[in-house]
C-alpha positions in Angstrom: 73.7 161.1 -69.0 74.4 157.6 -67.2 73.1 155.6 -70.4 75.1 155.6 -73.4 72.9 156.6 -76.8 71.9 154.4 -79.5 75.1 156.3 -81.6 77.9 153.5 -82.6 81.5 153.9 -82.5 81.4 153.8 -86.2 78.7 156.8 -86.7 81.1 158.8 -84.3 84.5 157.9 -86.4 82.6 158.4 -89.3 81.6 161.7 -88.6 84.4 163.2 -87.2 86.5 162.4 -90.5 84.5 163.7 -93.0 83.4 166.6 -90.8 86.3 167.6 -89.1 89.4 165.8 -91.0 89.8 163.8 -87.6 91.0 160.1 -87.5 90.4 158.3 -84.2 91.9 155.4 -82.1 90.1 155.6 -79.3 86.2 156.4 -78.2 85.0 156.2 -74.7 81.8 156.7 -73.5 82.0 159.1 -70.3 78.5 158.6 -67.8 78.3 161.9 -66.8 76.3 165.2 -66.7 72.7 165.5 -65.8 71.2 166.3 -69.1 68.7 164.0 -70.8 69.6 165.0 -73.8 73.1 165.3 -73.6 75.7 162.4 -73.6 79.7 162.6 -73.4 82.7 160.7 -75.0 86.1 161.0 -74.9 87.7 160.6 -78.3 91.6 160.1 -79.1 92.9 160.9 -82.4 95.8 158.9 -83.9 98.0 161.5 -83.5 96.8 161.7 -79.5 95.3 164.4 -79.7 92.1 164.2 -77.2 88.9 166.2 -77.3 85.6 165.9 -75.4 82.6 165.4 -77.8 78.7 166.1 -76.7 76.3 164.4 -78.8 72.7 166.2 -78.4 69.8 164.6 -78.9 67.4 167.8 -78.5 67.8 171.1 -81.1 71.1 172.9 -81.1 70.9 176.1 -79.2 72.9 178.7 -80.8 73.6 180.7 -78.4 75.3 177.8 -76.2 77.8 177.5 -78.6 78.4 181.0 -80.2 78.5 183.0 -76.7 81.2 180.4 -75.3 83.6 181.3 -79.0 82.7 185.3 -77.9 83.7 185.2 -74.5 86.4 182.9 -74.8 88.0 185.6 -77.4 87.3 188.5 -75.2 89.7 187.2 -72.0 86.7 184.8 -70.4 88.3 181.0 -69.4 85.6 179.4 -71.1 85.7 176.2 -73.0 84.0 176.9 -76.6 83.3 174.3 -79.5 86.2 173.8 -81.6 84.5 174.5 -85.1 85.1 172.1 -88.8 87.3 173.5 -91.2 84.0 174.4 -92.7 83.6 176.7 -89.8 80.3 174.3 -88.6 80.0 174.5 -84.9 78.2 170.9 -85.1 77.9 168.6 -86.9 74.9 165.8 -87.8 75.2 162.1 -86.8 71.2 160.8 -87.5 69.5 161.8 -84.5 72.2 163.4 -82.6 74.4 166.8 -83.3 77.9 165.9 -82.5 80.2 169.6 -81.1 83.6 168.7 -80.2 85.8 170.5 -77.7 89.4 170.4 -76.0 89.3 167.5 -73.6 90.9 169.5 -70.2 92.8 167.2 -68.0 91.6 167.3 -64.5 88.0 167.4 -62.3 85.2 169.8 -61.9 85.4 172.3 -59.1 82.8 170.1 -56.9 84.2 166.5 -57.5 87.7 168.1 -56.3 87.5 171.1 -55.1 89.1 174.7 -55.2 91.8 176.4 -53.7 91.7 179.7 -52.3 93.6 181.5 -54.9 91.0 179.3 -57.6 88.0 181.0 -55.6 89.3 184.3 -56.1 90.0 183.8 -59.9 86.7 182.4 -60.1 84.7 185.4 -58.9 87.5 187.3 -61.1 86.3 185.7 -64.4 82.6 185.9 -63.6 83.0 189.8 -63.1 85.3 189.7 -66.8 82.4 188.2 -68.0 79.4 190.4 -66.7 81.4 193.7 -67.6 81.7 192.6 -71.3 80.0 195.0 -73.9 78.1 193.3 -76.3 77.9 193.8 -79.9 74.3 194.0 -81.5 74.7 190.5 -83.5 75.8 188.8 -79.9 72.8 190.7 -78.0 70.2 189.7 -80.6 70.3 185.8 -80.1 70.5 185.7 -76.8 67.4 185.2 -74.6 66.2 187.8 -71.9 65.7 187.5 -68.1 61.5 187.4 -67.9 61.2 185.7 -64.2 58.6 183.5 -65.1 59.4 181.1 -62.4 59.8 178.3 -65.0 55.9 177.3 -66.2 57.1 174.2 -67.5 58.9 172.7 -64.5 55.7 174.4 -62.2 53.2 172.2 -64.9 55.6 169.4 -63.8 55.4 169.2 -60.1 51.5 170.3 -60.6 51.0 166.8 -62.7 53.6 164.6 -60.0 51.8 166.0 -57.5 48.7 164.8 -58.3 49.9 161.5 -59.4 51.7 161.1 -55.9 49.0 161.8 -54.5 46.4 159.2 -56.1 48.5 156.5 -57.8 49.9 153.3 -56.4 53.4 152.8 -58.1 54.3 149.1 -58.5 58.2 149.7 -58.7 60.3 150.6 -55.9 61.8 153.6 -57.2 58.8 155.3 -58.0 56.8 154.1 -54.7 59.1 154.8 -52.3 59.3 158.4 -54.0 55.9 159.3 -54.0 55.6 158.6 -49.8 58.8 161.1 -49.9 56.9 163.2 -51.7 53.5 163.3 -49.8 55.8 164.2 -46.9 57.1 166.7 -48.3 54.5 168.2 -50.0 53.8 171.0 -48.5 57.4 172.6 -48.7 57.0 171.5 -52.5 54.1 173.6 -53.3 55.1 176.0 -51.1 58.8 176.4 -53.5 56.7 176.6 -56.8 54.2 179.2 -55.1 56.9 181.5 -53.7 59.1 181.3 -57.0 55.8 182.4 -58.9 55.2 185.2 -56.1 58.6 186.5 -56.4 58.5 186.4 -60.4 55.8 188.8 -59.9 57.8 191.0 -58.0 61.1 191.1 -60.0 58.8 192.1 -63.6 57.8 195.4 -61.4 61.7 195.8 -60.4 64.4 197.7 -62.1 67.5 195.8 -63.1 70.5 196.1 -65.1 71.3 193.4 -67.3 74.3 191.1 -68.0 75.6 188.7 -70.0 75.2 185.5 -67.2 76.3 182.1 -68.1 73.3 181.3 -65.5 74.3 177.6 -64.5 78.0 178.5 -63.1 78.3 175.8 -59.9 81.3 174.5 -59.3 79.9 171.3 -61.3 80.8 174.1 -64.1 84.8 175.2 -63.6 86.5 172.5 -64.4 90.0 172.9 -62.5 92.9 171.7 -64.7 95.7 169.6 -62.9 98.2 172.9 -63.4 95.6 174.6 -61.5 94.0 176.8 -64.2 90.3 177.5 -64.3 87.5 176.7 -67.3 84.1 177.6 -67.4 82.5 174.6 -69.2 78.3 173.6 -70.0 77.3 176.9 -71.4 73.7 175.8 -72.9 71.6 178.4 -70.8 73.1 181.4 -71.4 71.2 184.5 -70.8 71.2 188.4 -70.5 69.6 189.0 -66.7 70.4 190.5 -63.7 74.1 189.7 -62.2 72.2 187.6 -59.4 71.6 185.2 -61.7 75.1 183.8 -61.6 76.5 185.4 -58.3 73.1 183.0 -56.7 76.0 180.0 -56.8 78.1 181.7 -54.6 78.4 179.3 -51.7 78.6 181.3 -48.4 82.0 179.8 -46.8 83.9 181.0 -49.9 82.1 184.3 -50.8 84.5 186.1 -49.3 87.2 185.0 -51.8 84.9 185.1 -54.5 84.5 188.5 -54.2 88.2 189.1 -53.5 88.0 187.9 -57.3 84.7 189.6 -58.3 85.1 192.8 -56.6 82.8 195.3 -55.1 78.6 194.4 -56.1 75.4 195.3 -54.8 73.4 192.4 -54.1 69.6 192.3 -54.9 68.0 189.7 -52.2 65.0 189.9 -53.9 66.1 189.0 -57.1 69.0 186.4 -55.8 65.8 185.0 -53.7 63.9 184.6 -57.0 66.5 182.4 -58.5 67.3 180.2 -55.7 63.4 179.4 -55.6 63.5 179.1 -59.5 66.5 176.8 -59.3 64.9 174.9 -56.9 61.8 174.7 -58.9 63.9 173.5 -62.0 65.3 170.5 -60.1 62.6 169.3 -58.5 60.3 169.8 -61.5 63.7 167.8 -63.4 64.5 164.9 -61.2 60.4 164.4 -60.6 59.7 164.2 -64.5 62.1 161.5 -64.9 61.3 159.5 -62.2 57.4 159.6 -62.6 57.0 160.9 -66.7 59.4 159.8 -68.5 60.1 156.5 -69.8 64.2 156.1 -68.0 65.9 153.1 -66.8 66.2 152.0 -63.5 69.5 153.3 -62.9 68.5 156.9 -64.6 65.2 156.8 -62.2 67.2 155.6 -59.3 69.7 158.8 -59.6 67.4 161.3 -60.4 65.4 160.0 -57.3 68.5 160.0 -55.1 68.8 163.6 -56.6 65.4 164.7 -55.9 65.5 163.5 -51.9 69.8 165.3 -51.5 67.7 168.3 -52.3 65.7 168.5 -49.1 69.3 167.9 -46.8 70.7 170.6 -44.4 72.7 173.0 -46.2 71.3 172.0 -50.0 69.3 174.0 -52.3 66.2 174.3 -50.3 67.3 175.2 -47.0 69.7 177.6 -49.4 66.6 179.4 -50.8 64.9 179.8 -47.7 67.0 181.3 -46.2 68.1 184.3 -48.4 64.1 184.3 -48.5 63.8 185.6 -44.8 62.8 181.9 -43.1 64.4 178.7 -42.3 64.1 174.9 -43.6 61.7 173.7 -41.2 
């Protein structure tokens, strides 16, 4: 998040010595990520040694940090919580659960983008990961593709609607919003209703299942300055159809993306389900900040400027629409 957390320098030091046997020099908060639960520092250790630390305000989820260590044995480039000599893959600081992890040196896919020969290894670690077998104990904690079109985030826009709709908003942020939204209505409710018609449709289908990081952007590979590849943010993993992941794909480089990933089928059902889903997620995300949660005025600002990129030629609605069958207009 943009806002650093009520979480001293102090608590962090303190923590990481007792936990993990860590003495630091240096702590730097890093705005960054768009969870708002989540917040990221950069911590230095005397001997300077650096490691990325998320501190999570919300519940741990298991499986985001076990399937990350499983992977990460098994040949997948993914970035995995480095555990305490306790074995802990967390640890407590009051409110917040503090997981550290190796601090790569570089930029995400997006911010700097990806070579041709980093596209193909891409789609060539997604397939490693989707063909991994997976032991009973592994299978057992991790959640199961139901398409439900994502109730919450569909309550969400249901609740922003209506308050678009029939409240007068004394800040700029939220005002200025709300007559986006009432322009944009239609195509809203028309997202939520499709990704809840398509749900539908995928429970009746047959699928095969996979182990699918399911939020695997480019926002998600970090790209190291050597040139190597990481698969980082793995707090949604999920066993579901392949289409799940392969849904990031973007068009100009599928081709060597699938140099990488090899031979697949495609579903455009199903890959049309979770565009609309994502879509749903974001809108229902950056919506609920802006007009239901209590944020600052920079947080409400982004997630606004967030909400409004999502409705641009060649973003994710125009992107859903079209492997749907029918353009953005």
């Amino acid at each position: 998040m943009l806002d650093r957390p009520e979480l001293t320098d102090a608590e962090i030091a303190g923590v990481l010595r007792s936990q993990h046997g860590i003495e630091l020099q240096e702590i730097c908060f890093l705005p960054i990520g768009n969870d708002v639960n989540a917040f990221a520092f950069k911590v230095v250790a005397t001997d300077g040694a650096a490691f990325f630390l998320k501190a999570r305000r919300a519940e741990v989820n298991l499986p985001a940090l076990v399937i990350p260590r499983f992977v990460q044995a098994h040949g997948v480039p993914a970035i995995a919580p480095i555990p305490t000599p306790a074995g802990a893959l967390w640890v407590n600081a009051g409110n917040f659960h503090l997981i550290l992890y190796p601090f790569i040196e570089g930029e995400s896919g997006m911010a700097g983008g990806m070579s041709a020969a980093q596209w193909v290894a891409y789609g060539a670690a997604l397939r490693k990961l989707h063909d991994l077998k997976l032991p009973a104990d592994i299978q057992s904690i991790l959640p199961v593709e139901d398409f439900s079109a994502y109730p919450y985030y569909q309550s969400v826009l249901q609740q922003v609607d209506a308050r678009a709709s029939n409240v007068v908003f004394q800040d700029d942020i939220r005002r200025d919003l709300a007559a986006f939204w009432r322009n944009h209505a239609g195509v809203i409710r028309h997202m939520a209703q499709r990704a809840r018609e398509l749900g539908d449709s995928c429970k009746h289908a047959a699928w095969r299942g996979v182990l699918c990081h399911a939020d695997i952007h480019t926002a998600n590979v970090m790209v190291e300055r050597a040139g190597a590849i990481h698969f980082v943010d793995w707090d949604q993993p999920i066993f579901a159809p392949k289409e799940r992941d392969l849904m990031f794909v973007e068009a100009d480089q599928a081709a060597l993306f699938f140099q990488g990933y090899g031979a697949a089928e495609i579903n455009r059902q199903m890959l049309a389900y979770y565009r609309h889903w994502w879509v749903v997620q974001d809108l229902g995300d950056y919506a609920e900040r802006v007009f239901l949660m209590d944020t600052g005025d920079e947080v409400r600002a982004h997630a606004a400027a967030g909400f409004k990129a999502m409705f641009a030629a060649g973003d994710a609605i125009e992107h859903a629409r079209k492997i749907d069958g029918y353009d953005s207009t």
